[in-house]
C-alpha positions as a printed Julia matrix, in Angstrom:
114×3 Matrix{Float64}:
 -26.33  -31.25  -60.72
 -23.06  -29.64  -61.11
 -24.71  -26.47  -62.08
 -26.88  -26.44  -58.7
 -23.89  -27.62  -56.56
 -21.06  -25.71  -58.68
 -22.3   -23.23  -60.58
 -22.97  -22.29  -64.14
 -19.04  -21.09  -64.66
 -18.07  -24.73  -63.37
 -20.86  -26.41  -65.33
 -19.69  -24.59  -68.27
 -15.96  -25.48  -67.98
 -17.32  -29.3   -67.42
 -19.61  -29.49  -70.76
 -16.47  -27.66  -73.23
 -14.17  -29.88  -71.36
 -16.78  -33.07  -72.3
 -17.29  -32.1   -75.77
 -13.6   -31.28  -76.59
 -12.82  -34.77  -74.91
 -15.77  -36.54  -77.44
 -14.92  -34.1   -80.33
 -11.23  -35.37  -80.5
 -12.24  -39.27  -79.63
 -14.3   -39.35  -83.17
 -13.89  -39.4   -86.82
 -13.3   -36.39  -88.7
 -16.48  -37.61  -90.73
 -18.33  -38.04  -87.67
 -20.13  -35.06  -86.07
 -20.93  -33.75  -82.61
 -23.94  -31.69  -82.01
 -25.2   -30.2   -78.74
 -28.66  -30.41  -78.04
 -29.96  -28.86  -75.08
 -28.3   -27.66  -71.84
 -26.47  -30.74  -71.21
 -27.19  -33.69  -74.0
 -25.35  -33.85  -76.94
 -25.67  -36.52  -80.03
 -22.94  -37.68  -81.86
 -23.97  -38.63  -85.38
 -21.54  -42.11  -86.41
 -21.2   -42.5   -90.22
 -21.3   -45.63  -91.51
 -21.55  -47.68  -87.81
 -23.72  -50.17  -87.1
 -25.87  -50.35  -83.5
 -22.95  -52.56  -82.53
 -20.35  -50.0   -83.34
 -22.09  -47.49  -81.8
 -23.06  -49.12  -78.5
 -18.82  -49.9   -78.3
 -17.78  -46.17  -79.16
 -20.39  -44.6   -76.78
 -19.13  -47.06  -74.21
 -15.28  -45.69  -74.55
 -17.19  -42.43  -74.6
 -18.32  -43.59  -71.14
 -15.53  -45.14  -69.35
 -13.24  -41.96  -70.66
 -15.67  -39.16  -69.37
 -15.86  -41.53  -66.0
 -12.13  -42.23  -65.45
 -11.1   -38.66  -65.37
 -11.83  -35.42  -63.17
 -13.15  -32.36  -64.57
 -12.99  -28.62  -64.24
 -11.12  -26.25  -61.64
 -13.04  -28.64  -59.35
 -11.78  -31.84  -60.17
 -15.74  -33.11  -60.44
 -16.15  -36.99  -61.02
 -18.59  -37.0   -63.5
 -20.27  -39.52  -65.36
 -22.52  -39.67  -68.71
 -25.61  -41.48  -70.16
 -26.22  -42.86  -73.27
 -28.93  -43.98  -75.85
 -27.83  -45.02  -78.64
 -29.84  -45.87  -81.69
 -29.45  -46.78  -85.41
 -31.07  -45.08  -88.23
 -33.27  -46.77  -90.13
 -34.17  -45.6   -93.8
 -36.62  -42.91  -94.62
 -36.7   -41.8   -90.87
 -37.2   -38.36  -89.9
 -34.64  -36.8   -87.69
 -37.19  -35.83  -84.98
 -38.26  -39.6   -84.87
 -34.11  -40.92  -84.59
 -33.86  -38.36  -81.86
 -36.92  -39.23  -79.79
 -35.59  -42.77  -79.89
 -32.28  -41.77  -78.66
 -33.86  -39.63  -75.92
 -36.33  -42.33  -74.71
 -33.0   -45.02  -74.09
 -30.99  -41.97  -72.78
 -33.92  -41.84  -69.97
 -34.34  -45.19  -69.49
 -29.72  -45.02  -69.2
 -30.52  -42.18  -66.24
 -33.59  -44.23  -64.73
 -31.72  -47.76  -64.56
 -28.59  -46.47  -61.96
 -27.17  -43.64  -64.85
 -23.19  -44.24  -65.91
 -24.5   -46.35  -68.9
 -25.26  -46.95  -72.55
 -28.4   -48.48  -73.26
 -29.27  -49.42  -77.12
């Protein structure tokens, strides 16, 4: 949406902005990857689903509290957040994450959903 409503400069500045925001928020073991235009996973060592579900709610209530870019653009973010279990592929851990992440935008988006 920002991209259509902003532009691709501003949607830029709001996704390094984001990341820098998550990137200095987790563990220096911990590791943030971007995936796509606008999704990004954050890979948790050593967290439980419980752990996780807290963090990506700070993640949350951070990203929502403050404005962003040259605009000063209240955004919000969705998350699914999932565990991995042992001997699973990375392509099935993401489509896991991605289905929650949709059901987070589909259910009133701002949320984590696990």
């Amino acid at each position: 949406r920002v991209n259509d409503s902003h532009g691709h400069d501003v949607g830029d500045e709001v996704l390094i902005e984001l990341s820098a925001l998550i990137q200095h928020s987790i563990r220096s073991n911990d590791k943030l990857i971007r995936f796509g235009g606008e999704e990004f996973f954050t890979l948790l060592s050593n967290a439980d689903i419980d752990i996780a579900v807290e963090i990506a709610e700070k993640f949350r209530l951070v990203i929502e509290s403050k404005t962003h870019s040259s605009k000063d653009l209240d955004i919000t973010a969705s998350f699914g957040v999932v565990e991995y279990t042992q001997n699973e592929s990375m392509e099935s851990l993401i489509k896991r994450a991605d289905i929650l992440l949709y059901k987070a935008k589909h259910s009133g988006r701002n949320r984590v959903e696990s």
